[in-house]
Structures are given as structure tokens and as C-alpha cells.
C-alpha positions in Angstrom: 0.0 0.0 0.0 1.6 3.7 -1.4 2.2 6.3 2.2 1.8 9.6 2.8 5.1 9.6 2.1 5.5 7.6 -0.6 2.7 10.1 -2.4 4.5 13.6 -1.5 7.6 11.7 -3.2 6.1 11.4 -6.7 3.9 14.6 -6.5 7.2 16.2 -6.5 8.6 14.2 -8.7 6.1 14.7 -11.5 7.3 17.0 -14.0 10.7 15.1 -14.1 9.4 12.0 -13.8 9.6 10.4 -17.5 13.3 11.4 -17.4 14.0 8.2 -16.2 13.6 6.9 -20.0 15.8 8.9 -21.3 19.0 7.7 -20.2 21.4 7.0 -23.1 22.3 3.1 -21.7 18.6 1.6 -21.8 17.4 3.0 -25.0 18.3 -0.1 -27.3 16.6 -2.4 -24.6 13.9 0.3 -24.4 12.9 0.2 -27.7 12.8 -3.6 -28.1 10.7 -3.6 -24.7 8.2 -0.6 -26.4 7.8 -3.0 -29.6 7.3 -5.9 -27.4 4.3 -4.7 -25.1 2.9 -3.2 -28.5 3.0 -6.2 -30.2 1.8 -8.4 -26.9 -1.6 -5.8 -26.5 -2.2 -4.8 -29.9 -5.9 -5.4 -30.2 -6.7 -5.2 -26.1 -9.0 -3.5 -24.4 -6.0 -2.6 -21.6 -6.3 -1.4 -17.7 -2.9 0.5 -16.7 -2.7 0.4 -13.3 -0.2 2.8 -11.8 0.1 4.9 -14.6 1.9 7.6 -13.6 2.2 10.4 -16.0 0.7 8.3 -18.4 4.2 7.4 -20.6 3.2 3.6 -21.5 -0.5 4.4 -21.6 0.5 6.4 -24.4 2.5 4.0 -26.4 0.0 1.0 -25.8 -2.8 3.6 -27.3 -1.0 3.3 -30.5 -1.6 -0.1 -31.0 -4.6 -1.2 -28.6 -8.4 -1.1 -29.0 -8.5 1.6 -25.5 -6.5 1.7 -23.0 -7.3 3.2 -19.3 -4.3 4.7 -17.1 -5.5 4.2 -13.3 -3.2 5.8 -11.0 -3.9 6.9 -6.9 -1.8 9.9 -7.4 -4.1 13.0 -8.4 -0.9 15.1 -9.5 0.3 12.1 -11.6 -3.4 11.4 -13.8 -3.2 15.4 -13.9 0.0 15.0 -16.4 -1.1 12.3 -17.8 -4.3 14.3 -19.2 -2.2 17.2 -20.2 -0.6 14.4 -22.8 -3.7 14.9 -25.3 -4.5 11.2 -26.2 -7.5 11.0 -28.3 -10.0 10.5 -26.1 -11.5 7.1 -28.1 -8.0 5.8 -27.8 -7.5 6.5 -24.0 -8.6 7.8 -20.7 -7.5 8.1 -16.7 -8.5 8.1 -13.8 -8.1 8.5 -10.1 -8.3 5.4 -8.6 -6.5 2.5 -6.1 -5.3 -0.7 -7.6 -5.8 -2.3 -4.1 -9.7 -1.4 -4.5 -10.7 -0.7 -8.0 -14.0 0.9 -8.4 -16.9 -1.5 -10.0 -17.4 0.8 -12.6 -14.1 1.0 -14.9 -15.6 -1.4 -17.5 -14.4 -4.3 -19.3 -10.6 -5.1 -19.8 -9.0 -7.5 -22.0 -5.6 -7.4 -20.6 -3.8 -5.6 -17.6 -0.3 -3.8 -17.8 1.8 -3.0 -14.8 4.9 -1.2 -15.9 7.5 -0.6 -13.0 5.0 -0.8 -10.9 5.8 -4.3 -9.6 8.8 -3.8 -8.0 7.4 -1.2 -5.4 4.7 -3.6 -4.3 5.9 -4.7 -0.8 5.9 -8.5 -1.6 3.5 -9.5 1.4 1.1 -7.3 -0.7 1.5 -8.9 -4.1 -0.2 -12.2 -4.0 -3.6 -10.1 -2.1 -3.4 -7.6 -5.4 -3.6 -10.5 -7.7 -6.5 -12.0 -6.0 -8.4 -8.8 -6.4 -7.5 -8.0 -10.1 -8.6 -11.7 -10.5 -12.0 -10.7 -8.6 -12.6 -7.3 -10.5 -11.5 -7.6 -14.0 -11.9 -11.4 -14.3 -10.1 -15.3 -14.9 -8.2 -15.5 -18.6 -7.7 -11.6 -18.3 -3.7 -11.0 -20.0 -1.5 -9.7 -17.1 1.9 -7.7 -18.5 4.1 -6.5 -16.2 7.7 -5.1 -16.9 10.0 -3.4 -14.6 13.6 -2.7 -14.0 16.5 -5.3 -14.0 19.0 -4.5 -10.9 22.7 -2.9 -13.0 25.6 -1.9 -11.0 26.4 1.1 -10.9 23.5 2.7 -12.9 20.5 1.2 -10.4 20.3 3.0 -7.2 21.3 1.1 -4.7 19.7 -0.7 -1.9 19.9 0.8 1.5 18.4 -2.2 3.3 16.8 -5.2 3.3 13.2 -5.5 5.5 12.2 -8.7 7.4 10.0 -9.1 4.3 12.6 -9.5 2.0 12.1 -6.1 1.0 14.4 -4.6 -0.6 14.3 -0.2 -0.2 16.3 2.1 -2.2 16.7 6.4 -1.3 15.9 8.3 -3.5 16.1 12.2 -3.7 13.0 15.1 -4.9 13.6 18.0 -6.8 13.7 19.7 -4.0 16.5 18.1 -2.2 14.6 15.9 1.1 15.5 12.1 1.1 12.7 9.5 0.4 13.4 5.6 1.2 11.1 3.8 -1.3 10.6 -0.2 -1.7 12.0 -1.5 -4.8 12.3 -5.1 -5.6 14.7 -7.1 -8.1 12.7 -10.3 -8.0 14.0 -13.5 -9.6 12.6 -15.7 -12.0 11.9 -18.5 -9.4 10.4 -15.4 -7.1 8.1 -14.0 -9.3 6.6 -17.6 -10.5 6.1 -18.9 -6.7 4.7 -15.3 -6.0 2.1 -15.3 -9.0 1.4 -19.2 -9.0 -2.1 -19.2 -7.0 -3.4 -16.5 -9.1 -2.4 -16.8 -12.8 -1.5 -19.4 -15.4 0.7 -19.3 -18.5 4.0 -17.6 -17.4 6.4 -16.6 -19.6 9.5 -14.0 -18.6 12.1 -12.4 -20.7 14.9 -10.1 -20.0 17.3 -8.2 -21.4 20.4 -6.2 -19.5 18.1 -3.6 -18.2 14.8 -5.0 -18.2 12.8 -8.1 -17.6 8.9 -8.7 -18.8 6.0 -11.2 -17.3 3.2 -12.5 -19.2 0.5 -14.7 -18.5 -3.0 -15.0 -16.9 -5.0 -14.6 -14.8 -6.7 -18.0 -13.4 
């Protein structure tokens, strides 16, 4: 579940917030990664939870049916609007992924894009049990998230009696956040997911790793 703290953080980080794409080293592996969720949802009818600013809702709009960004952070759906997607192509909204309002619609597939990782793993399994309950069994689940690099990851200050991992990271405006953010493995994501979806298939590349499969 996102804090008070954990909200201030990416209120203030939204106007630089996509400018964690643009570093020189991932873009090969973040153009193959764009092709690949393109080609995986072309077609769907897709719910993007956590959608921040609205960055991948904006490339899956180019190649799926609709796509709507969900994200609990006012400040971040208010950027995300200012993008100008077509509105037939895609919409946001305000809303918790750990309690997703009744009325969103229907939903093909699900994307969860470096989102994952900051989902304090005693949380995971009880958020695929309600996205199983809300949007439905057979629904596609895509997630992608970061790969742990040293020296360009930031690096973990501790490790919780979760098997947490957290990381600090600094606002704009100088104060010190500490923020979970997971590196799972292979084996560690398919025990995690195994009650709740079918059909898993990862990938990875140096800075990246994708998840596909669904829900049961």
C-alpha cells in the first residue's frame, strides 16, 4: 500500500518523472521492450494500473483497442491528461489498484509497468487476488520493470524482514525519500504469481525483464 510519504515523493517528482527513460544506456533495450508490449496488446482493451504520468499508456494507445491509465496519485493522472491522447484511444482516472472501483468497464488485458517492483511483496499475492475478482479469470497480465545494474541502479539501503528490498531516493527539491524497490528472480516471481495466474512466460534483457501470463 503507497504512504503519505510515498505520495508527496512522486507529487514532486512529477514534472521530471519520465526522465527516467531517457537515459542514453537503456534506450536499445527500451525500444525492443516498447515493440514488445505493443505487439503483446495490440488489439486489447487494456487497464494501466499505476500509470503515472501516463508514458506507456500512451505508447499502448498506438496499437490497442483503449487503454485506461488508473493511478492513486491525483498530481500524476493530472500530467497524464495534459498528454492529449484522443480521447477514443484513451482515458484516466483516479483510482487505487488495491480497491478498483466497480465501474471502470471491461478489460481485455492488464499492464503493470514498474509498478511491480514497489509492491511490498507480502502485498503482491492479495493484489492479484483482487484483479482476478474485478477484471476477471483469462484476463492477460503484463508487467515489466527494471533489471538490478551496478552502478546505474540506485542502490539498496536495506533489506526489510519481508525480503524487502528499499532504495533512497532524492526530490527536486532536495529531502530524502526511502522507497521499496524489488529485483525479484525468475523462481520469485513464478512462486509469488502461481495461485493466481497461469501461463508464465518471462524475458529479460540487461536492463529490463517482462512477465506475461493469466489470470486463473
Amino acid at each position: 500500500m503507497i504512504t503519505a510519504k510515498d505520495a508527496e515523493y512522486y507529487s514532486k517528482m512529477v514534472p521530471t518523472y519520465d526522465e527516467q527513460y531517457e537515459r542514453e544506456e537503456i534506450e536499445e533495450d527500451l525500444e525492443d521492450l516498447i515493440e514488445q508490449v505493443q505487439a503483446t496488446l495490440e488489439g486489447h482493451r487494456v487497464l494501466d494500473l499505476a500509470c503515472g504520468t501516463g508514458y506507456w499508456t500512451n505508447i499502448i494507445a498506438d496499437s490497442a483497442d483503449y487503454v485506461l491509465g488508473v493511478d492513486i496519485n491525483a498530481d500524476m493522472i493530472d500530467a497524464a491528461l495534459e498528454r492529449g491522447i484522443e480521447e477514443e484511444l484513451a482515458g484516466f482516472r483516479v483510482a487505487d489498484a488495491f480497491a478498483l472501483p466497480a465501474d471502470l468497464g471491461q478489460f481485455s488485458a492488464i499492464f503493470i509497468g514498474f509498478w511491480w517492483s514497489q509492491v511490498k511483496r507480502e502485498d503482491q499475492e492479495r493484489l492479484l487476488a483482487h484483479l482476478r475478482k474485478q477484471v476477471g479469470k483469462d484476463t492477460m497480465l503484463v508487467l515489466v520493470d527494471d533489471q538490478y545494474v551496478e552502478g546505474s541502479s540506485p542502490t539498496v539501503a536495506r533489506t526489510d524482514l519481508e525480503g524487502n528490498t528499499h532504495q533512497i531516493a532524492v526530490a527536486p527539491d532536495g529531502e530524502r525519500y526511502e522507497l521499496v524497490k524489488n529485483y525479484p528472480s525468475d523462481s520469485a516471481l513464478r512462486k509469488k504469481m502461481a495461485s493466481n495466474v497461469r501461463e508464465i512466460k518471462i524475458g529479460r534483457s540487461d536492463y529490463f525483464w517482462a512477465l506475461t501470463c493469466r489470470l486463473k
